[in-house]
N, C-alpha and C positions, 0 to 999 in steps of 0.2 A: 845855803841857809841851814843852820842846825836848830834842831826839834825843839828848843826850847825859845827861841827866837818869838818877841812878840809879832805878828801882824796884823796892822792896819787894815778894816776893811775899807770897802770904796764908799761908805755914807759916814768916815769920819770924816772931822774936820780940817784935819792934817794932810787927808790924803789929796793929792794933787794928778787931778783928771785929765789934765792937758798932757804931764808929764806919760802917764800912762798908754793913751791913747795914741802918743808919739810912738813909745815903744811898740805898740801894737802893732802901729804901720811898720816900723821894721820888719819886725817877725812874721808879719806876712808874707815877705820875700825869703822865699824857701830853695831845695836843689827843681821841684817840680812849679815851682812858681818864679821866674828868676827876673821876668819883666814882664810888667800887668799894664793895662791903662786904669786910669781913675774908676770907670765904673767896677771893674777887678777888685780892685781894690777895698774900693767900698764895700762890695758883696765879702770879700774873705775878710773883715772886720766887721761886718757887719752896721757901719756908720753909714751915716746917707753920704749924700754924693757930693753937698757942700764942707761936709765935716773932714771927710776924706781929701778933699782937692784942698784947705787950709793947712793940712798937718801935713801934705804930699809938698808942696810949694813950700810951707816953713824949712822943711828936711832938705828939701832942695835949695834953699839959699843959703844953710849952712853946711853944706857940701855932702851931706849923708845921703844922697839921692840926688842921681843924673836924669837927664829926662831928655829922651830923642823926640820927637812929633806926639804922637799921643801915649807913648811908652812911658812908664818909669821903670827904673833898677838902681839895687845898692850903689853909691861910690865907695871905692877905695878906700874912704876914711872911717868907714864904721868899721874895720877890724883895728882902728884905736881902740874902741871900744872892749873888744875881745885880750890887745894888748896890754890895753891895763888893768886886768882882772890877772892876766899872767904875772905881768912885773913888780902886781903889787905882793904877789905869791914869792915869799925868797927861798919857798922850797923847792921850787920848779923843776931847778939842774939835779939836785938829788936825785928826786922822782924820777925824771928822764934818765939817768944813767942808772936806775934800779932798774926800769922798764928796758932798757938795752940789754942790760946783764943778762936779764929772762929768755930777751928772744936770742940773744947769741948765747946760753944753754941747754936750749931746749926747738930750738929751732923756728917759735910760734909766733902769734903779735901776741902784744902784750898792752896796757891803758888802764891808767885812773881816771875815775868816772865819779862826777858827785851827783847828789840828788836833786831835782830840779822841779819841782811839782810831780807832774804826773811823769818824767822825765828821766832819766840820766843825761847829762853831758859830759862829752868828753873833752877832757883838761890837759892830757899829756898822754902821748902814742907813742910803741915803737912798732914798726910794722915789718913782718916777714914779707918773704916775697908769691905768700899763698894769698887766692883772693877768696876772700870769705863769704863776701855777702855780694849783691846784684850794685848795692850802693857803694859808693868808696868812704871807708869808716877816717874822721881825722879831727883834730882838736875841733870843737864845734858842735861835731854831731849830737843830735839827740835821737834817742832810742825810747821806748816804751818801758819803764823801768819794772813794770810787772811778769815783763816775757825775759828778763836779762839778768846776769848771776850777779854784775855790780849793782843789779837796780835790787834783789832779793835783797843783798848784805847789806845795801845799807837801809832800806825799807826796816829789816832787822834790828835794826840801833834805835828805833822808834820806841816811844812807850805804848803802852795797849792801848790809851785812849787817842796818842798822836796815829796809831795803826790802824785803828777803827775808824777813824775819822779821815783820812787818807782812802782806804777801803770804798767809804760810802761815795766819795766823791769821782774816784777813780771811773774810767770807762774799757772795759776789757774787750778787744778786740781779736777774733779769730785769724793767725795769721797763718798756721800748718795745723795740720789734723795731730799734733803732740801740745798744741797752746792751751793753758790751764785758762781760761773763761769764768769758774764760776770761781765766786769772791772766798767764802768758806775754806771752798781746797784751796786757794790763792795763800787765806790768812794760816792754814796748819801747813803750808810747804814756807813760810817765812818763819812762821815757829819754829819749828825742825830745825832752819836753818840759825838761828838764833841758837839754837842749842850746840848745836854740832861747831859752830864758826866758819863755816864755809859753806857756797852755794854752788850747786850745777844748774846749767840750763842747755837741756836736752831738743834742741832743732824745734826750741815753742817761738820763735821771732821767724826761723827761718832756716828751710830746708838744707841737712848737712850742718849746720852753724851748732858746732858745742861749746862752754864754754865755763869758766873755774875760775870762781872770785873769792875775795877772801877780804875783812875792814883794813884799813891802812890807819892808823893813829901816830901823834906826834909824841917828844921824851911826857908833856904834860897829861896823856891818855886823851887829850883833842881828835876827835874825828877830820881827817882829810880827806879821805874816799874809800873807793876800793879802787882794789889792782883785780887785773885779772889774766887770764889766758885765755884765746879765743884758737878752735881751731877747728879743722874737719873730720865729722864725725866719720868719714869713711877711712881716713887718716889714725886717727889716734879715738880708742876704745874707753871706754867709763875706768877700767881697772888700769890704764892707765894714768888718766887725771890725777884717783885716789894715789896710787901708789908715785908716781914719780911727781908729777905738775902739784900736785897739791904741797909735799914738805918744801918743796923751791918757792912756790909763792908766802908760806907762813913762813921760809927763812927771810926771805926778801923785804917780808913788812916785817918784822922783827928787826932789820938791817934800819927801816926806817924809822922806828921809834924808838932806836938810839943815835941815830945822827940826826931828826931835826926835832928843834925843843921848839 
């Protein structure tokens, strides 16, 4: 979604509450939630329990949801869902072979991550054979984009009142004794980063976890994400990032905003 994007709220007349509420049940099926029964469900939507078992059974005759005895979980076919978000993207292979480059230069993983609410997802990985985080990072994932260097950068691309208003809404959570919590230092470490063009995040998502983002735009100056560099902090040092990881990623998105228009 880019900052300038109208949105609908849910008491217009356009907006369609069934459609939503479907999605909702989706996304309740998470890595720590991956088969619920009905009343589950209902509780992590917050829908009652007839609301829940209509949208659970719809998803399930159209095959987005298998259901063993009183279990439900994803099928198979809701990563159409995810594939067509890729294939309608015809920058894809690019990206993927820019994000290879990286990690077969410098050794690290690498991923374009877009904005997603309170969110980052990630769109396109390449992955070293280092393990970073307790989770396994892969196209899909969402991240807390206020603790992440692609979630700074592009939080950064925001205008003051799209940044203020994001701000107010957001909910900041303490994840390691380095997590920046309060909104103010939140809003002048995106500033900073607005200025300078690039963002670090120093082990605030997750112990050890550093990481070097930087905006990725198309020939037309279009926002597509950030790239970034993720790696360990016990591994590789801050005056590293600055001085090697940082001009390989501004050549890389540079690479990018002349081969896709």
């Amino acid at each position: 979604m880019t900052p300038q994007e109208d949105v609908l709220s849910p008491d217009d007349r356009d907006f369609v509450t069934a459609l939503a509420s479907g999605l909702e049940v989706i996304l309740a099926f998470d890595e720590a939630h991956p088969r619920m029964t009905l009343s589950e469900v209902a509780a992590r939507t917050g829908m009652n329990r007839a609301r829940a078992r209509r949208f659970l059974l719809t998803l399930h005759a159209l095959g987005y949801v298998s259901k063993q005895g009183r279990n439900f979980e994803l099928a198979p076919r809701v990563l159409q869902l995810g594939y067509a978000f890729l294939s309608s993207n015809n920058y894809r292979s690019v990206i993927q072979q820019v994000l290879e480059d990286i990690t077969q230069q410098c050794g690290e993983s690498s991923s374009l991550g877009v904005l997603d609410g309170e969110a980052i997802t990630y769109v396109a990985r390449s992955s070293s054979p280092h393990r970073l985080m307790a989770i396994t990072l892969s196209v899909g994932t969402r991240l807390p984009a206020a603790h992440t260097s692609m979630g700074r950068v592009l939080l950064a691309q925001l205008s003051e009142a799209e940044l203020d208003a994001w701000l107010a809404r957001v909910t900041l959570e303490k994840h390691t004794d380095k997590t920046i919590t309060d909104k103010g230092e939140l809003k002048r470490c995106i500033l900073e980063v607005r200025r300078q063009g690039y963002a670090i995040a120093d082990q605030e998502l997750d112990s050890g976890l550093r990481s070097l983002a930087v905006p990725a735009f198309d020939a037309n100056g279009k926002l597509l994400g950030a790239i970034n560099i993720s790696t360990n902090a016990a591994r590789i040092d801050h005056d590293t990032l600055i001085q090697e990881y940082l001009p390989l990623l501004q050549q890389k998105a540079q690479e990018i905003r002349t081969t896709i228009s």
